[in-house]
N, C-alpha and C positions, 0 to 999 in steps of 0.2 A: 761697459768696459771702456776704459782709457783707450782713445786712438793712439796716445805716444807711447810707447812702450819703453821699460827701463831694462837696458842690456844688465844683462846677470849673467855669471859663471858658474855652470854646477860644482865643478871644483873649488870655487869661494864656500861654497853652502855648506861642502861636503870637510871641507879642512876649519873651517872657522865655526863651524860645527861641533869638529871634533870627533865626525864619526870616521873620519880617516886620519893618519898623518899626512904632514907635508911628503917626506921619502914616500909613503906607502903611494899614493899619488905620484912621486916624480918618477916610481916606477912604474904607474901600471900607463901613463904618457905615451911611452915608446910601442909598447904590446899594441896599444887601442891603434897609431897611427900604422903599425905593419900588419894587423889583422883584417883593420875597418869598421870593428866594433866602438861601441860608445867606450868612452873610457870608463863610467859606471858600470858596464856591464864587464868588464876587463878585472875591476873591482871585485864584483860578484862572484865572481868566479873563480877570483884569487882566495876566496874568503875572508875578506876584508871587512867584506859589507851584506846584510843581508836584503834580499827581494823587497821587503814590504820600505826597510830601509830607501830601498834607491828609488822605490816611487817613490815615497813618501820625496824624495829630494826633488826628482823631475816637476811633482805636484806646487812643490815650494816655490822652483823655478818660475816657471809659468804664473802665481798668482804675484810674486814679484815685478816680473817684467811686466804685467799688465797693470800693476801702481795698484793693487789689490791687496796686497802686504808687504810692509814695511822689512826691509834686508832685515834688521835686528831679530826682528819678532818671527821671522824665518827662522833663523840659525838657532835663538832658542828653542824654538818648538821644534825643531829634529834633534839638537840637542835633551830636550827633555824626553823626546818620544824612548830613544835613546836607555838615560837611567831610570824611568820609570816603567819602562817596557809596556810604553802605549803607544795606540794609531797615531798618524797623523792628525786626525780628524779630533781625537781625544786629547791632544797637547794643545792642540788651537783652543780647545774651550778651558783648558785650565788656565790657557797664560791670559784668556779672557776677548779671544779674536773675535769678528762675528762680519762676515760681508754676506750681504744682501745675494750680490751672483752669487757664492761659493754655496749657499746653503741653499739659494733656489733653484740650482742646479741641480745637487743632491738632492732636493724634493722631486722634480719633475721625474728622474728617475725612479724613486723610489715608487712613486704613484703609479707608473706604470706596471713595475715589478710584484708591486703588490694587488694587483687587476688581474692579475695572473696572464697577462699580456709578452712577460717580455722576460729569462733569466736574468735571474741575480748577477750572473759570471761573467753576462754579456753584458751589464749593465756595468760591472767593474772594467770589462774589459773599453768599454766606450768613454767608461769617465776619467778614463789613464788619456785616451785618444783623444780627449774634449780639455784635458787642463796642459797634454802637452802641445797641440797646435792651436789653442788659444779661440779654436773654433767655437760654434752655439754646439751645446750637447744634442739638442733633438736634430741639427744638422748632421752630427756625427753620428747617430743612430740611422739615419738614411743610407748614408754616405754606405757604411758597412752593412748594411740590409737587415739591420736588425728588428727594424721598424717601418714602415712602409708611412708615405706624406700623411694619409687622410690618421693616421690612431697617433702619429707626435702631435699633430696641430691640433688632435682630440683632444690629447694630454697638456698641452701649452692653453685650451680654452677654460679645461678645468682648473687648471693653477688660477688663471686671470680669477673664474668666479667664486675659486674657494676663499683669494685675496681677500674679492668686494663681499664675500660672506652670503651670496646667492644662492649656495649649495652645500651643503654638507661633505663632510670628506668620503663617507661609506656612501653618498649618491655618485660624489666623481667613481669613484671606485668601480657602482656599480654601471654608469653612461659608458667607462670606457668599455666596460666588458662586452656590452652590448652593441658598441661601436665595433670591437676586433669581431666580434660573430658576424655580424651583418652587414658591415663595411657602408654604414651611414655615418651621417657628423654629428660630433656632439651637441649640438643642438636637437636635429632629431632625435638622438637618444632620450635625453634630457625632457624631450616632447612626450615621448612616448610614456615618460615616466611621471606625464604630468605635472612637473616642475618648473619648468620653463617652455612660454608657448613660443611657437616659431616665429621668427618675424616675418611682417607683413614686405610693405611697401620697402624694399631697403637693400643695400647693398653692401659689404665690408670695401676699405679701401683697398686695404692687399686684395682681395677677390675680382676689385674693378681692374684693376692695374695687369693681373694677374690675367685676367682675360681679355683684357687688349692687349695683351702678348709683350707688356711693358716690362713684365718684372718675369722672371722662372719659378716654378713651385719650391724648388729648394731654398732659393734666394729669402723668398717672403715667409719661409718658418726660419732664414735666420733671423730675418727683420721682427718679427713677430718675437721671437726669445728674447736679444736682446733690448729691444722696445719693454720688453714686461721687468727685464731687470733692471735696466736703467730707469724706469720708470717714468719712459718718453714716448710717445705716439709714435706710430708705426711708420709715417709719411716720410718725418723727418729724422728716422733711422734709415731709411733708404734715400735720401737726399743725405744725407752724411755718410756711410760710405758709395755715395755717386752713381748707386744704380738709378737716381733719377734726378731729373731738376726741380727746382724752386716751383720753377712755370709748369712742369707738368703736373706737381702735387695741388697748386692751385685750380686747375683744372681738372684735377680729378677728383679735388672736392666738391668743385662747382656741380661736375655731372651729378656727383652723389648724392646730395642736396636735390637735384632735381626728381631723382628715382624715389624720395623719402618722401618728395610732395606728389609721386603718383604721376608727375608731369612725364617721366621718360619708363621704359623699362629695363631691366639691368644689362640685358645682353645690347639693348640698342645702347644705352650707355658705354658701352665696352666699345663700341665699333665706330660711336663720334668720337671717345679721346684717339682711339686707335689714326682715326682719319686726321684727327687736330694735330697729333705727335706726326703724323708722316707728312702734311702740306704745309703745317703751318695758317690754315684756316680759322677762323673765329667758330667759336663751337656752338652760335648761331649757327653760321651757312654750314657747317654740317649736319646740325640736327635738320635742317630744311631741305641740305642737299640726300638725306636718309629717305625723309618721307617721301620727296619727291619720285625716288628712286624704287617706291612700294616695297621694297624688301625688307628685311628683319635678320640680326644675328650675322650676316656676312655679306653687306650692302657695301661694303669698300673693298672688297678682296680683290685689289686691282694694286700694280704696283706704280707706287707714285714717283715724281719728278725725281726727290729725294733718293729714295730707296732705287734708283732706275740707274742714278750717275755713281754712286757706291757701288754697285755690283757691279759696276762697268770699271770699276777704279780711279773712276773721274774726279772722289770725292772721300775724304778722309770721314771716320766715323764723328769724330769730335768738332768736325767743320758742319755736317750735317747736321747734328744735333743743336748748335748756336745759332749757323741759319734759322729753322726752324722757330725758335724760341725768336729769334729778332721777329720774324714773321706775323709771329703771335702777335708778340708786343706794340707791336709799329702798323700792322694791316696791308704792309706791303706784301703781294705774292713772295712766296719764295723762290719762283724764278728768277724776278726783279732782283731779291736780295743777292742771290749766287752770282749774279751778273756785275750788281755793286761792288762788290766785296771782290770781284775779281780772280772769284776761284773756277768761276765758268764764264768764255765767250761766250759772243751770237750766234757766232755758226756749231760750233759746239752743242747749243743749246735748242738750235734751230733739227740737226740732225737728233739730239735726242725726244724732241719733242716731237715727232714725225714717227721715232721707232712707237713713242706711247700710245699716240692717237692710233696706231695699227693693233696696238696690245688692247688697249680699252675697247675697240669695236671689235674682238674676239679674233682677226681674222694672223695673228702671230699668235705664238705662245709667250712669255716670258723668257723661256731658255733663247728662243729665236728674236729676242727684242734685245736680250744684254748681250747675246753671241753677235748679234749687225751692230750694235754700234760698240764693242770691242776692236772687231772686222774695221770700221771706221775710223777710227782713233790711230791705227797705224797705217792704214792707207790714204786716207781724208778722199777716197773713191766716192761718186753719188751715191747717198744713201737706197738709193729706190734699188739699186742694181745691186748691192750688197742685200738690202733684203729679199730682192728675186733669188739671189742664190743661197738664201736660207729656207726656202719656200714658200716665203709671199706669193702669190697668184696676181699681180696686179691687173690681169683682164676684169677679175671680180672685184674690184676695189673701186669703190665709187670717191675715195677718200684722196 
């Protein structure tokens, strides 16, 4: 889908159309602004217009503003829907329309609906909510519970391999069915059914990202949708609308790369970008600083410089995020860099690096390392005596 979107009027749609008049519109204007109703529903109601009508127009709406179909070939096809008393869906294929999202949207639904996974009703009722806020539809089957993460992203994997032609459509059929019974992925379904073997050594990038807590599960099935319609990688659908950067998609290939050579495994993968995205470290000295550390799976669950002066307010989210990335690129710590850049002193830097070094040897919590140097930030009091009165013990601190 188009990031620019083309402002449209359903009132244009609806008069130039010709399934309203101009009057019948300039009256139902004043009703819609004293009631609060849509003015198409103002319409409806008047009998003006009917139900399948005014989606049919919202639907229009929507594929217009998103540069999906052309105004003209809008207005005719409600207009034909109209005198030939057919669907929307049925005017678009006579006047000869055909986009790529509109109909693979309509398929991912339908696939489900027909897996016996999911109503029909709820499925119309999701794909009104999917073309009027321009959302991904398997997002909007979450959103409203119709569907649950693990059976859309079931249903998004089988679309992909029915594309690449890996599977039959009555096998998607049957994977998802055996995915909603048993609440495995389609892959294991697909396993079980001896079609596709699992993979080995390997990791997806949404699932790496997703489990360094870079991206939300909801986020990455929308990434995932419109990546399959737009027919672009899933990386740089989430570096396009901004849930990540350039620098971290490169690094998160990097890791991925490593996990496919065997050399890492997926969960340690997940906790060096994790650590890369929060110091700004080389994803050397993290995989080094991992092992070193003998742990596995949650060997960084410590909060860093970064993450430390953010919740303390020190430190805007989008100034963190560029730090870091300078970090990366350059190998200067990122304290060095906050210090360059001017968004954090010494003494600043010096008291919150005193609260960490107390959080990383265990003997504060977190709550009690961003409450003292909050505590500090408006008093500029010693930190030692701010943390005594959050409950540091300093007799026990060898530190």
């Amino acid at each position: 889908m188009s990031k620019r979107s083309t402002p449209v009027l359903i009132g244009d749609l609806l008069v130039k159309s010709e399934l309203v008049s101009l009057g019948q519109f300039a009256d139902a204007m004043p009703i819609s602004l004293k009631t609060g109703l849509p003015v198409g529903r103002v319409l409806v109601g008047s009998g003006f217009l009917t139900e399948p009508e005014f989606k049919a127009a919202v639907t229009a709406q929507s594929l217009v503003r998103e540069n999906l179909l052309p105004m003209e070939m809008a207005i005719n096809s409600l207009r034909l829907a109209r005198q030939q008393r057919l669907t929307f869906d049925e005017a678009l294929r006579q006047i000869g329309w055909r986009s790529e999202y509109y109909e693979a949207t309509n398929r991912l639904g339908d696939l489900i609906v027909d897996a016996g996974c999911m109503k029909a009703s709820d499925l119309e009722g999701a794909l009104d909510a999917c073309f009027t806020s321009g959302l991904p539809l398997g997002r909007v089957l979450v959103l409203r519970g119709v569907c649950n993460e693990m059976l859309t992203y079931a249903a998004l994997t089988a679309q992909v391999l029915l594309r690449e032609g890996n599977i039959t459509r009555e096998q998607a059929l049957e994977g998802l069915k055996i995915v909603n019974q048993r609440k495995i992925t389609m892959e294991e379904s697909l396993d079980q059914q001896g079609l596709i073997a699992k993979r080995g050594h390997t990791i997806r990038l949404g699932e790496l990202l997703m489990l360094a807590s870079l991206v939300s599960e909801i986020d990455l099935l929308s990434a995932v949708e419109r990546g399959m319609l737009d027919e672009q990688p899933i990386g740089q659908v989430l570096v396009r609308v901004g849930l990540i950067t350039e620098q971290t998609l490169e690094q998160a290939l990097q890791l991925q790369n490593l996990v496919t050579r065997a050399q890492l495994r997926p969960l340690d993968a997940a906790e060096v970008l994790k650590k890369v995205r929060k110091t700004g470290v080389s994803i050397e000295k993290a995989i080094a600083e991992l092992s070193g550390s003998g742990a596995s799976g949650n060997g960084f669950d410590v909060m860093e410089m970064p993450e430390l002066l953010r919740a303390a307010g020190l430190l805007a989210h989008t100034d963190m995020i560029k730090s870091i990335d300078q970090s990366s690129a350059t190998g200067v710590p990122v304290e060095q860099v906050l210090m360059n850049s001017h968004l954090v002193d010494q003494v600043t830097m010096d008291a919150a690096s005193r609260c960490q070094a107390l959080l990383k040897a265990g003997q504060i919590s977190q709550e009690q390392c961003v409450f003292a140097l909050q505590t500090w930030i408006g008093s500029r009091r010693d930190i030692d005596q701010i943390l005594s009165g959050v409950g540091w013990k300093p007799a026990q601190s060898k530190l």
